[in-house]
C-alpha positions in Angstrom: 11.5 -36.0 6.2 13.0 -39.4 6.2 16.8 -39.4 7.2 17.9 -42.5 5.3 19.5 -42.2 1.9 17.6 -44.2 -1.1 17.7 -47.9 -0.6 17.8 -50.8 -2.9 18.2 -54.8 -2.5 20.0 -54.9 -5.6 23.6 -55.4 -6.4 23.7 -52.8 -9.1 22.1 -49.4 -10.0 19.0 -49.8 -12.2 19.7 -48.7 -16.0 18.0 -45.0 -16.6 16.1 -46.6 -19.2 14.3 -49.5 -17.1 13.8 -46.2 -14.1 12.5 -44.3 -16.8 9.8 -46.8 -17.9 9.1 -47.4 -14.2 8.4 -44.1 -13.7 5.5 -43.7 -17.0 3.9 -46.8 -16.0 4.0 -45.4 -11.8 2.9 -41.7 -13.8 -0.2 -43.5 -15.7 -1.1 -46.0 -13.8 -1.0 -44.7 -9.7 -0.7 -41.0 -10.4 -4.1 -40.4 -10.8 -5.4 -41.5 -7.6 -2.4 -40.4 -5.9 -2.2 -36.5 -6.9 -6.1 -35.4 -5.3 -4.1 -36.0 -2.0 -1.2 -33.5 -2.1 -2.1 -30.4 -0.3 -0.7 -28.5 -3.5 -2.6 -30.1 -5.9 -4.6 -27.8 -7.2 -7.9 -29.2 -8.7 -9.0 -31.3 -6.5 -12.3 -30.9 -7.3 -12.1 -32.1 -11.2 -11.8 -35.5 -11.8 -8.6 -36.8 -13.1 -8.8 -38.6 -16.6 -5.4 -39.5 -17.4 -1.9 -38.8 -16.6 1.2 -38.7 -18.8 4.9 -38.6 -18.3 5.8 -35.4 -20.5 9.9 -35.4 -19.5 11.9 -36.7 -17.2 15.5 -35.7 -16.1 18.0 -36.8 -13.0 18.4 -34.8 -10.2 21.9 -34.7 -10.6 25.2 -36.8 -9.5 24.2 -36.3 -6.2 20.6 -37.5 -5.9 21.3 -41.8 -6.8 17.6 -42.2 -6.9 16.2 -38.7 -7.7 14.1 -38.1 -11.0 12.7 -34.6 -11.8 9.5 -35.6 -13.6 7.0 -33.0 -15.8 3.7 -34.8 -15.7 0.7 -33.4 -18.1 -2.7 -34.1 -15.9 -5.9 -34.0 -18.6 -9.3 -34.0 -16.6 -12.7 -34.7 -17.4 -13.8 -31.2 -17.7 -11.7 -28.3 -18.4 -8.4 -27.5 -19.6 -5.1 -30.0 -19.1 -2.3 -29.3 -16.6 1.1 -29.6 -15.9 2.7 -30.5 -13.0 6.5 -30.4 -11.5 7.0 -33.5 -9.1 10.9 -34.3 -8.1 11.0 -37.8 -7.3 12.7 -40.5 -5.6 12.9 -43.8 -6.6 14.4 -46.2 -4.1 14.1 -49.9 -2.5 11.3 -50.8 -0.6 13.3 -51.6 2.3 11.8 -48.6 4.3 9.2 -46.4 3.5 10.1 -42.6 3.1 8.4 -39.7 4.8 6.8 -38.6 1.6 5.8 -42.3 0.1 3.9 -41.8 -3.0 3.4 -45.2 -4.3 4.8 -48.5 -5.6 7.0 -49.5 -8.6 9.3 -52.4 -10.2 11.9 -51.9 -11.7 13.9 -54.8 -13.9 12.3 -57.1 -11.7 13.1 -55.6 -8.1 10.2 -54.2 -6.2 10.7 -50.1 -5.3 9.0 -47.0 -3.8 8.2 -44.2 -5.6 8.6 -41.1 -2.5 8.6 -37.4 -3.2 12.6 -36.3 -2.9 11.4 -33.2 -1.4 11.2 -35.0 1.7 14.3 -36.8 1.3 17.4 -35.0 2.5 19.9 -36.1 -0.1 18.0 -35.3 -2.2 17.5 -31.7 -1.1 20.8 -30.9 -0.8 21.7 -32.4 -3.9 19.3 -29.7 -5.2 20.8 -27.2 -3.3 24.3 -28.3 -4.9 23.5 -28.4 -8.6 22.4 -24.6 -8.0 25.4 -23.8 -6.3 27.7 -25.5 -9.0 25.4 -24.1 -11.9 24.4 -27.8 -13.4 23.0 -28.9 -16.6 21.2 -31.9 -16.9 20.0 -33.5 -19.8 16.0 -34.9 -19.6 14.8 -36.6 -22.9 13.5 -34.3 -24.8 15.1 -31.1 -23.5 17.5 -29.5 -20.7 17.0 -29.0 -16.7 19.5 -26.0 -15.5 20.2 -25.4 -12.0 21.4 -21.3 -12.1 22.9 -19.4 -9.3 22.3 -16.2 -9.1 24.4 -13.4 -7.0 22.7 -13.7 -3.6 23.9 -17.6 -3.3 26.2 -17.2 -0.7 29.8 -17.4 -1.3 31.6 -20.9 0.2 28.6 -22.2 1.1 29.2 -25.9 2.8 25.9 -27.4 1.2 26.3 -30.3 3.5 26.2 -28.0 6.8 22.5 -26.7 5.8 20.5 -29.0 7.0 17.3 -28.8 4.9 13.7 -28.8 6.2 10.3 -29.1 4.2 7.8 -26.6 5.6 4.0 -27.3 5.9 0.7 -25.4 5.2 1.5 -24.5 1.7 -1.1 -24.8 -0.6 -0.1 -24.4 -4.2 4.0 -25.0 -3.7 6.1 -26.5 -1.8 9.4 -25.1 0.3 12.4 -26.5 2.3 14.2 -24.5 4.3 18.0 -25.2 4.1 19.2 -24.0 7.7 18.9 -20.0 8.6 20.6 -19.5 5.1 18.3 -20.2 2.3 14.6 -21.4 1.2 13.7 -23.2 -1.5 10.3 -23.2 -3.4 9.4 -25.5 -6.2 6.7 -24.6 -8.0 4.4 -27.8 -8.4 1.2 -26.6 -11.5 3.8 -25.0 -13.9 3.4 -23.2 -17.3 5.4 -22.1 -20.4 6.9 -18.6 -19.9 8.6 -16.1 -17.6 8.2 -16.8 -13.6 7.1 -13.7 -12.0 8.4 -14.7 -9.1 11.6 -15.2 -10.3 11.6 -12.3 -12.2 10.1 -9.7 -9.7 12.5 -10.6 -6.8 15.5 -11.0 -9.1 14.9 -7.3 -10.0 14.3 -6.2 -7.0 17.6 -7.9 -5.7 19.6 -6.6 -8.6 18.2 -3.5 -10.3 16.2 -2.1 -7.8 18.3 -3.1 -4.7 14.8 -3.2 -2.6 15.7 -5.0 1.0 12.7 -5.8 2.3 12.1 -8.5 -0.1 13.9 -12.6 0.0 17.3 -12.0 -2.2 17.2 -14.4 -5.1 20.0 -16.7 -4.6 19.2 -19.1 -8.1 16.6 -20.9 -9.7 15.7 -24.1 -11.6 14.5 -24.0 -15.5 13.3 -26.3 -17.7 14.3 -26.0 -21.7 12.3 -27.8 -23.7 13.5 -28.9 -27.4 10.8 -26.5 -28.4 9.0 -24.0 -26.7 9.5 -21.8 -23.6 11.7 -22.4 -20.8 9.3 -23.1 -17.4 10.8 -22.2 -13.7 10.9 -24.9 -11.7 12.3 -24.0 -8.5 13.4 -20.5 -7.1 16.1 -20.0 -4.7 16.3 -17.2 -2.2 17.9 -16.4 0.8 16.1 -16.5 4.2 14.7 -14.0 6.0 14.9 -14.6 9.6 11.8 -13.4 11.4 8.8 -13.7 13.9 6.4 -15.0 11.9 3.9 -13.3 8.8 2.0 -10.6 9.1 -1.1 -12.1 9.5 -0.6 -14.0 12.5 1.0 -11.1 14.1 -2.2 -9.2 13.0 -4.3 -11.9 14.7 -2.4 -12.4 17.8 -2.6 -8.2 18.4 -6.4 -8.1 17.7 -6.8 -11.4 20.4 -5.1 -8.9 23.0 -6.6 -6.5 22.1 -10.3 -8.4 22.6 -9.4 -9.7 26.0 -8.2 -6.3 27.1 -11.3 -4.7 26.1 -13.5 -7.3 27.7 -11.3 -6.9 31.0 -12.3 -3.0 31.0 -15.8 -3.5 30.0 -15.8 -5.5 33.4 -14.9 -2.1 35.2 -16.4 1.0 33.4 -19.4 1.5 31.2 -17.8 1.6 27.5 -19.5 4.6 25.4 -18.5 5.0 22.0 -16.5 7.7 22.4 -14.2 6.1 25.4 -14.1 2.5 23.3 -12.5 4.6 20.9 -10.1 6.4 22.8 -9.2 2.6 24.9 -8.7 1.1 20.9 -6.6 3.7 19.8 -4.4 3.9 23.1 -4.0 0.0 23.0 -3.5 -0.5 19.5 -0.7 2.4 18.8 2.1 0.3 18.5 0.6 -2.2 15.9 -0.9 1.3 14.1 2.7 3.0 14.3 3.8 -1.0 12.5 0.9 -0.9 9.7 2.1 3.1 8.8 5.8 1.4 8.2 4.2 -1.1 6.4 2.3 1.1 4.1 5.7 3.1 3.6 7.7 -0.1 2.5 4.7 -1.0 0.3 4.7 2.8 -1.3 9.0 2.1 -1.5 8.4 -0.9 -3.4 6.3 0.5 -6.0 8.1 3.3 -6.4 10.9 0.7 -7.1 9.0 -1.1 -9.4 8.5 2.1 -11.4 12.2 2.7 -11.9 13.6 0.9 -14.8 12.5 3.2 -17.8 15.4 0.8 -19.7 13.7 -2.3 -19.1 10.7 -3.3 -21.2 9.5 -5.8 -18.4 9.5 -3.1 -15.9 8.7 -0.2 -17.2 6.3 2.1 -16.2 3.5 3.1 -18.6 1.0 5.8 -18.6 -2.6 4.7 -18.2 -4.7 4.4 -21.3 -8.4 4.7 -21.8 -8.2 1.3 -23.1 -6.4 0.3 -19.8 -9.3 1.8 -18.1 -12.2 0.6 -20.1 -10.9 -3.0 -20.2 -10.5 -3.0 -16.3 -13.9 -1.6 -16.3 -15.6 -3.8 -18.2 -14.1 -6.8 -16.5 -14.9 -5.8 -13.3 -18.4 -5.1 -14.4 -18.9 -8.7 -15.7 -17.3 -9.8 -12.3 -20.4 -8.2 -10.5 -23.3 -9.4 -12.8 -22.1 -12.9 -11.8 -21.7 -12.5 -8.2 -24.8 -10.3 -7.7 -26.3 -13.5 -9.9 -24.5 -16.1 -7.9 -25.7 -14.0 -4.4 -29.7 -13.8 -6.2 -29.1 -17.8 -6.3 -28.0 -18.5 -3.0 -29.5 -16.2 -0.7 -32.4 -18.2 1.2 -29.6 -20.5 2.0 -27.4 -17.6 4.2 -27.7 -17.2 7.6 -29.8 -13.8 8.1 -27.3 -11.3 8.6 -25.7 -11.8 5.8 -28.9 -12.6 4.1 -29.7 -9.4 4.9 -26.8 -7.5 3.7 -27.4 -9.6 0.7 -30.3 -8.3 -0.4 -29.0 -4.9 0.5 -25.9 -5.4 -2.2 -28.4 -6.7 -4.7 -30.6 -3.2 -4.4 -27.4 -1.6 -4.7 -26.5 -3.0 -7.9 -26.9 0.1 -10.7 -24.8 1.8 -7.8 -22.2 -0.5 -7.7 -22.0 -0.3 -11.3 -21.7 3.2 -11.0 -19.3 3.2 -9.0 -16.8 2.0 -11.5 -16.4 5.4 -13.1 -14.1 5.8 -10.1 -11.2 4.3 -12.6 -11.9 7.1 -15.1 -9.2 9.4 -13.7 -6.5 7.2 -13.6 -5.9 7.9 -17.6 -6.8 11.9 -17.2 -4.7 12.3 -15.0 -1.8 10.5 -16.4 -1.3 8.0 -13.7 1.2 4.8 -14.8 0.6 1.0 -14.6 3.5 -0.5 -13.2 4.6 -4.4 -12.2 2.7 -5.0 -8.9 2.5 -7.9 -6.3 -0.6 -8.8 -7.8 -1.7 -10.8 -4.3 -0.7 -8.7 -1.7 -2.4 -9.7 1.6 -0.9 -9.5 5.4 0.2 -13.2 5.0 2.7 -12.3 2.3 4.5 -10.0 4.6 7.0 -11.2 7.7 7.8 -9.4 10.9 11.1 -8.9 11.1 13.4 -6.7 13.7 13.5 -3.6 12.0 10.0 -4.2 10.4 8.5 -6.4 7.8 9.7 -8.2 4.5 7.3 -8.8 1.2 7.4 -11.8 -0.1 5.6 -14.4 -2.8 5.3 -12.3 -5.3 4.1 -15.2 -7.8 0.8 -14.1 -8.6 -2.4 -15.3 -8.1 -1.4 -19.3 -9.0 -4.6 -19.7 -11.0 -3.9 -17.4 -13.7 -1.1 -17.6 -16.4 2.4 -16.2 -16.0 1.5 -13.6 -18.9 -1.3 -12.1 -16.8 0.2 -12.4 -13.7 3.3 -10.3 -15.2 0.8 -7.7 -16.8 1.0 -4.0 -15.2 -1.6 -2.4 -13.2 -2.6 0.2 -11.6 -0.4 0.3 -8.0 -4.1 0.5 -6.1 -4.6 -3.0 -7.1 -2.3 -3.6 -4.4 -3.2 -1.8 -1.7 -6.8 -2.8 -2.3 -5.4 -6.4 -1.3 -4.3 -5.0 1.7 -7.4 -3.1 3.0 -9.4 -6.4 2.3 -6.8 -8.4 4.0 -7.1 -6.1 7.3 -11.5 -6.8 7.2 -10.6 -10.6 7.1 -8.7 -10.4 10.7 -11.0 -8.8 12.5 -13.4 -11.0 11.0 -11.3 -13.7 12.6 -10.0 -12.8 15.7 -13.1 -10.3 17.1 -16.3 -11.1 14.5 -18.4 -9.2 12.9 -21.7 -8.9 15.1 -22.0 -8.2 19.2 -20.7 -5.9 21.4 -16.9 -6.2 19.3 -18.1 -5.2 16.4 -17.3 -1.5 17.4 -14.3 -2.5 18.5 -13.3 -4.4 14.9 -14.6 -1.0 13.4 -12.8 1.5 15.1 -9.1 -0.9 14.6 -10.0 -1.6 10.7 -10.2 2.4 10.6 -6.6 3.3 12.4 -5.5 0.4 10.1 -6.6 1.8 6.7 -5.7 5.4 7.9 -2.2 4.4 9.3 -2.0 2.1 5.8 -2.3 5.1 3.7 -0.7 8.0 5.9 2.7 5.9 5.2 2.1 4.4 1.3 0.9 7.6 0.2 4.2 9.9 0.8 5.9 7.2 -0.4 4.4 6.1 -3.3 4.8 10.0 -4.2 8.7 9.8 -4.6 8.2 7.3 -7.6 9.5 9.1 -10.7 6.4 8.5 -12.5 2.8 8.9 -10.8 1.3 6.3 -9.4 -1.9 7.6 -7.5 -4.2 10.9 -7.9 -3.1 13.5 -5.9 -6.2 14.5 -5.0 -7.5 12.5 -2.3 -11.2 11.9 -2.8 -10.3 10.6 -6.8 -7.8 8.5 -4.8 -10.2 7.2 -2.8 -13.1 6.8 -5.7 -10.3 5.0 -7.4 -9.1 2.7 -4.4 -12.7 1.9 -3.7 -13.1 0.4 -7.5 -10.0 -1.9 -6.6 -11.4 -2.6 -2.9 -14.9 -4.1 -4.8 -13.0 -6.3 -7.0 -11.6 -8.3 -4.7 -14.7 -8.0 -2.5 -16.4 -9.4 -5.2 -14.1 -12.7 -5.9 -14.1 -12.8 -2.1 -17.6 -13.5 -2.2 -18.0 -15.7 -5.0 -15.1 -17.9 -3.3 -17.1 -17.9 0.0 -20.1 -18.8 -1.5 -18.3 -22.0 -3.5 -16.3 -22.7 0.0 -17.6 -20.9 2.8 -20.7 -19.8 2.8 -20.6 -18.9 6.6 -18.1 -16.7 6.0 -19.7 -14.4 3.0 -20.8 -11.7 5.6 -17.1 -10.7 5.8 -17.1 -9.7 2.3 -20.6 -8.2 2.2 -19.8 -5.3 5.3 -17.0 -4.3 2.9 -19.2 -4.0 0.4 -21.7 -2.1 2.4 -19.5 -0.1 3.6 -18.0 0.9 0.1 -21.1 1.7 -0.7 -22.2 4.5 2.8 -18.3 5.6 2.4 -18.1 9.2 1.0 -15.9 10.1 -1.8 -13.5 11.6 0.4 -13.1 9.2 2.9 -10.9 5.8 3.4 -12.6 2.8 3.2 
């Protein structure tokens, strides 16, 4: 971030209007080139046509410089997009952190930065929210809202605020240990389910192990539907996500294992034993985090009084539409696999062929759903991309958190109910991909990877289950090898878009995907897989 507030080598401030026209010919004329190379830009494979400024509002009284811009993006192939970018227009003195291009303005040469990495600009954000702004754009309204979590007397210039890396598809500054901001960068028309899951779970369902929403920044549009900018939530302190965590115990655990293997001759039956002795902390860890999972769905099923949350039973329809989507999700990836297979490496090439034998099983397999509508299990609001990285270790356990969606997808299927398994499918998949990464998948650790995936998935599913089962509705069947029939149908979904994305990005790493499909398909109905 740059620690200098906007500079200018004019006398005056700029009129809105000469800023304003600035800022469409930056939009249409440097934009294009500049947005492939922002880490949440989200198509950077497509080729960028043209890009317009659709709105344009001021950050507020106390951002001099800062412009909240709504840019649509149209590309050579494939539907248009719209994108959030706060922005900072200020002298070209010195070059912020976040320098996104050039610009004149009445005459005066400028720099166009992102304000995200400006300071003042942050806690000018931070402000409006607190003080429950309205700002007028041209052609509709920005509000900044607080919500009940802001804290109370909060001395917005004492938070000193910190953008955070790595993110892909958003971007978030930190304001001290107090609060987190994350502005949402491809937006759409329609509720946030971020916004709208963690506000109800703040409010209605009083859930703790998720961020408290503390405000949030919407756009109203003379016509249309208001889009979420910006959510606001307090800050979780912690030791770091889940995944990490997962990675760091599994390194251990590979080193210790090795150390042994050094000493004593490792039969199956002792490597078990050694895993399950080594691992029982991060086990006991994974049972708590399957019971906070079961907790929040149970939570989400709660609010009978609330159309957006409330729980509904399971249809046929429900069942057959899941079914048949899922079906057309395997013809193409067992025809994108038939493509691309003399190009894998041989395991996998191997398993490959293996899946592609398997096919009319697979396809049987999805009969697994049928139950869920017999036996009058409900669809409820889920995470909908629920993964060990969305979780953080905290003191007393872990915290959920993003509970956006899947990015890709609009906010009207993203906010759809589902079946709770959908879930905890993410979860079990998520728990392949680390031992994938921190032991591998061939050699003398597979066993190893094998044995902890099992304690995982067990430990998972002894704490969700019980859980889950105080829900006032019913969430799961009772009996556990439909369960498991079921949970395996959820389990090859994502499997399957796992594979199609490793074979578009990375192809070395399809094996991961195809064991889990293998081993959904040796698995016996009544066992975890």
């Amino acid at each position: 971030m740059a620690s200098s507030a906007p500079r200018s080598s004019r006398d005056h401030p700029p009129a809105p209007e000469a800023v304003a026209a600035a800022l469409e010919r930056f939009v249409a004329e440097q934009l294009p080139a500049v947005l492939p190379r922002q880490r949440w830009f989200g198509s950077e494979g497509r080729r960028i046509v043209a890009a317009r400024l659709r709105d344009l509002a001021p950050l507020g009284p106390r951002a001099p410089g800062g412009w909240w811009s709504l840019v649509d993006v149209e590309f050579e192939r494939g539907a248009d997009e719209t994108y959030a970018l706060p922005l900072l227009v200020c002298g070209d003195t010195r070059a912020p952190g976040g320098m996104l291009g050039h610009l004149e303005v009445e005459g005066v040469p400028g720099l166009v930065a992102d304000a995200l990495d400006e300071p003042l600009s942050c806690r000018a954000l931070l402000a409006a929210i607190g003080e429950d702004l309205s700002v007028r754009s041209r052609r509709g309204v920005i509000r900044f809202l607080r919500a009940p979590a802001f804290p109370a007397g909060a001395a917005f210039d004492a938070l000193v605020p910190k953008r955070l890396g790595g993110e892909q598809s958003n971007t978030s500054v930190v304001y001290g240990d107090a609060l987190i901001l994350k502005a949402f960068r491809r937006i759409a028309p329609g509720t946030n389910p971020e916004r709208e899951m963690t506000g109800f779970l703040t409010a209605r369902a009083r859930f703790p192990h998720v961020p408290q929403l503390a405000g949030a920044v919407e756009y109203l549009p003379a016509e249309g539907e208001a889009v979420t900018l910006a959510v606001l939530h307090r800050f979780a302190p912690n030791r770091g996500d889940g995944w990490s965590w997962a990675l760091g115990h599994l390194a251990e655990l590979r080193n210790f294992v090795a150390t042994r293997g050094r000493h004593e001759p490792l039969e199956p039956g002792r490597l078990g034993e050694l895993v399950r002795d080594f691992s029982a902390g991060t086990v006991a860890s994974l049972r708590l985090l399957g019971g906070l999972t079961g907790a929040l769905h149970a939570g989400l099923a709660g609010a009978p009084d609330d159309l957006a949350f409330a729980a509904e039973p399971i249809s046929s329809r429900d069942v057959a539409r899941w079914t048949e989507r899922i079906a057309a999700d395997l013809g193409l990836t067992l025809e994108m696999l038939r493509a691309r297979l003399p190009t894998l490496p041989a395991p996998a090439r191997g398993r490959g062929q293996a899946l592609l034998a398997a096919g009319p099983a697979l396809y049987a397999s999805l009969e697994g759903l049928a139950p869920l509508a017999v036996e009058g299990c409900c669809k409820i609001r889920v995470h909908g991309d629920y993964h060990l990285g969305q979780t953080l270790r905290t003191d007393d356990g872990f915290v959920i958190l993003d509970f956006e969606g899947e990015p890709v997808r609009p906010p009207e299927e993203r906010r759809a109910k589902q079946c709770a398994l959908k879930d905890v499918a993410g979860m079990l998949r998520s728990f392949d991909y680390a031992v994938a990464t921190a032991l591998g998948e061939e050699g003398a650790l597979s066993a190893v990877g094998d044995t902890w995936r099992r304690l995982a998935v067990e430990a998972f599913l002894d704490g969700y289950l019980p859980a889950a089962a105080k829900a006032p509705v019913r969430l799961a069947p009772r009996a556990r090898p439909t369960l498991h029939r079921a949970l395996a149908v959820f389990e090859l979904d994502k499997a399957l878009y796992e594979v199609r994305y490793e074979l578009d990005h990375r192809p070395t790493w399809v094996d991961v995907p195809l064991r889990g499909l293998a081993r959904l398909l040796l698995a016996g109905p009544a066992s975890p897989v």
